[in-house]
N, C-alpha and C positions, 0 to 999 in steps of 0.2 A: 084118344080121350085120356089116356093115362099119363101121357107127357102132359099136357095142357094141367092138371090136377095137381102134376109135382109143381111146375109153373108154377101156379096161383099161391100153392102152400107157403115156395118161397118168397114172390113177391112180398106176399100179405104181414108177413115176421117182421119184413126188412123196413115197408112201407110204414108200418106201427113202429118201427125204433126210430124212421127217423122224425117223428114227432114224439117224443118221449117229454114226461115234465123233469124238465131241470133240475128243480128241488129237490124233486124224489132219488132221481138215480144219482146227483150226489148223497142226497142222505145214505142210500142202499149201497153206494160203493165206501162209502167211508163206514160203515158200519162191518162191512164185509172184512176192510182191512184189519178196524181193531179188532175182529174175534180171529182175524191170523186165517184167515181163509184168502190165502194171500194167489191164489190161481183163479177163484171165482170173483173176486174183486180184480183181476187184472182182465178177465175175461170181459165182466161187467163194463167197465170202463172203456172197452177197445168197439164193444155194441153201443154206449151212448155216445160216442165222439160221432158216429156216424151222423147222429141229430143233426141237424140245424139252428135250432133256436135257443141255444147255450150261448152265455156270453162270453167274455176274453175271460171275464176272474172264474167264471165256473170250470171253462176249460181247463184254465193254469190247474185249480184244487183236482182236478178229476187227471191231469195228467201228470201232479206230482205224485197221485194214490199209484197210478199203474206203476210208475216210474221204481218207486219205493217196491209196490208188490214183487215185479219183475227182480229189483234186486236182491230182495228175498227169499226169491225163490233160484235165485242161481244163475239167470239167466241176465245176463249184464251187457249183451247187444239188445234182448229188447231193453232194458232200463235206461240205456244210452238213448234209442230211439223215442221215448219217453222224454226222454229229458229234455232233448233236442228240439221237438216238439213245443213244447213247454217253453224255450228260451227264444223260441222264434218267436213267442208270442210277447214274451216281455224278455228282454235279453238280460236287465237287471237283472231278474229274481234271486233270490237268497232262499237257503232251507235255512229250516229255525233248528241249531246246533241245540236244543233242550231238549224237540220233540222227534229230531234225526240224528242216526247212529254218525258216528265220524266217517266210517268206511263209504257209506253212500254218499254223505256230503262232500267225500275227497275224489269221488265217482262222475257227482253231480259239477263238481269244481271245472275236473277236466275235461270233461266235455264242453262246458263252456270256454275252456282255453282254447282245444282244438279247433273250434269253431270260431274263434274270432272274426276274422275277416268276412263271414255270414252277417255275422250277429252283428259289426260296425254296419252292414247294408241295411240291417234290419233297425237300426236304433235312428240311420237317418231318415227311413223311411216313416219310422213312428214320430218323431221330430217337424216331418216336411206334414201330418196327418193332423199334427197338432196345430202345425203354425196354419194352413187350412181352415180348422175348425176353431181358431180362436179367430181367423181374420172372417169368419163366415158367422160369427157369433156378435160380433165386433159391427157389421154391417147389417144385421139381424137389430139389434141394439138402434143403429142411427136408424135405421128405417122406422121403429117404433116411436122413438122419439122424435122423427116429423112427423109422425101419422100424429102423434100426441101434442106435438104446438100446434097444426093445424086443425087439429078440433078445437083445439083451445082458441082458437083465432076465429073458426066459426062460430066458436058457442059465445063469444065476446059479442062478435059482429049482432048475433042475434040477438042480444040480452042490451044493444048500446042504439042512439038512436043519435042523426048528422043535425046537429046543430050551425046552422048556418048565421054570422053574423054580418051584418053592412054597417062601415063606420063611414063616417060623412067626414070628411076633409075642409075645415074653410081657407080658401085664399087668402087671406085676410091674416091670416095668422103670421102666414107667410114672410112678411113683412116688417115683422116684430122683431126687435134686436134679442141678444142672449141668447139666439138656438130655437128660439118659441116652433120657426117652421122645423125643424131636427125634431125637437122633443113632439110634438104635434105625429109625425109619420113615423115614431118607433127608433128613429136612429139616436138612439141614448149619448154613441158615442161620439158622436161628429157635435149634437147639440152642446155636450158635457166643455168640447174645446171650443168652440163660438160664445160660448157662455162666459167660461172663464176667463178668456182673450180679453173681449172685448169689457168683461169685466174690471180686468186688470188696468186694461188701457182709459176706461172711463172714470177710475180713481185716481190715472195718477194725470188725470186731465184737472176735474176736480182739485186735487190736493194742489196742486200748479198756480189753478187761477187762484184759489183762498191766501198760498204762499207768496205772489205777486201782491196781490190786494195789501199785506200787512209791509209790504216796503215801503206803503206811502205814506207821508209825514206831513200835516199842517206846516205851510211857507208862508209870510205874508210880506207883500211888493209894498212899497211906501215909495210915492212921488211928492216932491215939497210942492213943484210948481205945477198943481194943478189946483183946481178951485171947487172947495167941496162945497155942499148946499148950505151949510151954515157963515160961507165965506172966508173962510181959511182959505191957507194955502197946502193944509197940508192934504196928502188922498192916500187912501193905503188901500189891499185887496188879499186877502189869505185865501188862498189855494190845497190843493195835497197835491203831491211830486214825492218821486222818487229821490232822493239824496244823489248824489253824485258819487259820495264815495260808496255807494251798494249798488251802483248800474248794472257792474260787472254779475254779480247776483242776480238784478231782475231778468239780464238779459239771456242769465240761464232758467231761470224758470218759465220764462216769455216762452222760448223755444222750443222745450216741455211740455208747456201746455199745449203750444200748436201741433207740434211733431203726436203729442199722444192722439189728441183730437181728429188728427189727419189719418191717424190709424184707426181708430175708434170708428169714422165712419167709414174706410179703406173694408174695415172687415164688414160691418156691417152692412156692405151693399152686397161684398162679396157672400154672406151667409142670405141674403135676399136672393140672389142667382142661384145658388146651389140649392134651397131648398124650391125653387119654382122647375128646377132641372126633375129634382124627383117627385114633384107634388104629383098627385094621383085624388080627382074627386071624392070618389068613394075606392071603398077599401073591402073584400069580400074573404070573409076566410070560414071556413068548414072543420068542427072540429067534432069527435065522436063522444060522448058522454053515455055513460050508465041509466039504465032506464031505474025508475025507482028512486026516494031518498038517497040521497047522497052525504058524505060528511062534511061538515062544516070546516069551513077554509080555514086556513090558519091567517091571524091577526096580520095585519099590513094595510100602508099607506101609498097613494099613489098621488102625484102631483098632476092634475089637469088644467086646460087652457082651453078655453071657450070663449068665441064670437060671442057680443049683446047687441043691443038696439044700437047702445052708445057708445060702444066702443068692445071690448073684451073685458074676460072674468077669471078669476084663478080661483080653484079649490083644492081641496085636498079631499080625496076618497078611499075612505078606510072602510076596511074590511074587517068581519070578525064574525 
């Protein structure tokens, strides 16, 4: 019965130190130092490290007070082991040379020298804890910030509703020189070069025929020996012809005209085949929109082409 009692009395001391509040028995041991109670502060200090729930900085202050009291009091292997302590936890550390005698800080120095080779283990170990916890913070981070577009993406999804359009296609359009089927199905860029080709090629077909037409020049044929209605002998006949000395001329423009012409419809059959390759009836596309008032579009115009009864229509549809 009497062992058991000694038992308890010790557990019970030891089990309450090492839950001890931090704050306090730093305050209590740093208080203990400055009034130069330099054994009951190194004693205090040696019962809270037993704690657990101190951090790295409270331990370093609580193991630089022993460190200092120890050396104070004379005894400079514990002050060593103190210190040691201390440097294992941050190998950096520095005493502050204003609020520490030199003698201890030339104490505190060498210990840190002797120990090098420890304390390089301990500095890549604090190194390997950091690059760790910056790559564990670093993926903490992405992880939040998918969680956060995908709500974001939900809360769109919810707040937008699928507008579904069908555009109707006419064949017919198809047909039309200058890209009409291109520009009709969206391909801007295929129409833009069918348009301008055959554009080009149908001006200088045009300017060809007008520049042929102005080589001709009023001729007029006169025979003596024919017998006009009034009984003469004489009969004349005025014509338009080409001059002889500008043949060489017409028969470059002649050429011109053909060759552009030949082109002219050459593409234009061939923009008839390519646009019936992609014609497609109708046209279906799905796009997500915000539920609610929306902001007004910004100003633009838009060139369209439209089947009639009688033929085709062009507008133009602006926006604002």
């Amino acid at each position: 019965m009497t062992r058991a009692l000694v038992l308890a009395l010790v557990i019970v001391p030891w089990a309450a130190s090492a839950q001890v509040a931090p704050e306090r028995e730093l305050e209590v041991s740093r208080s203990l130092y400055d009034a130069g109670k330099y054994a009951e502060a190194l004693a205090r200090v040696g019962n809270a490290m037993r704690g657990t729930n101190f951090t790295d900085a409270q331990r370093i202050e609580l193991l630089k007070l022993g460190g200092l009291s120890a050396f104070n009091l004379g005894d400079l292997s514990a002050a060593k082991a103190q210190f040691l302590q201390l440097l294992l936890l941050n190998p950096d550390y520095v005493l502050d040379p204003f609020a520490v005698a030199p003698p201890a800080i030339r104490l505190f120095e060498q210990v840190k020298k002797d120990s090098q080779s420890q304390l390089d283990l301990v500095r890549q170990q604090i190194a390997l804890r950091l690059e760790q916890e910056r790559r564990a913070q670093a993926e903490r981070e992405r992880l939040l910030k998918e969680e956060e577009e995908r709500r974001r993406r939900m809360e769109n999804l919810s707040q937008s509703v699928t507008v579904r359009t069908v555009k109707t296609q006419s064949l017919v359009v198809n047909f039309i020189p200058f890209g009409a089927g291109q520009f009709q199905q969206g391909r801007t860029g295929w129409g833009v070069a069918f348009a301008v080709s055959e554009g080009v090629l149908a001006a200088v077909s045009i300017i060809s025929y007008f520049a042929l037409g102005a080589l001709f020049e009023p001729y007029t044929y006169t025979w003596n020996d024919r017998l006009t209605a009034d009984g003469t002998g004489l009969f004349s006949v005025t014509v338009n012809r080409i001059p002889p000395s500008r043949q060489t001329e017409a028969d470059v423009w002649r050429a011109l005209k053909v060759s552009s012409g030949i082109g002219f419809y050459s593409l234009w059959a061939l923009g008839i085949i390519e646009a019936l390759f992609h014609h497609q009836p109708t046209i279906v596309t799905e796009t997500q929109e915000l539920k609610g008032p929306q902001p007004s579009p910004s100003p633009g115009a838009r060139l369209q082409i439209f089947p009639t009864h009688g033929g085709l229509g062009a507008g133009v549809q602006l926006g604002f």
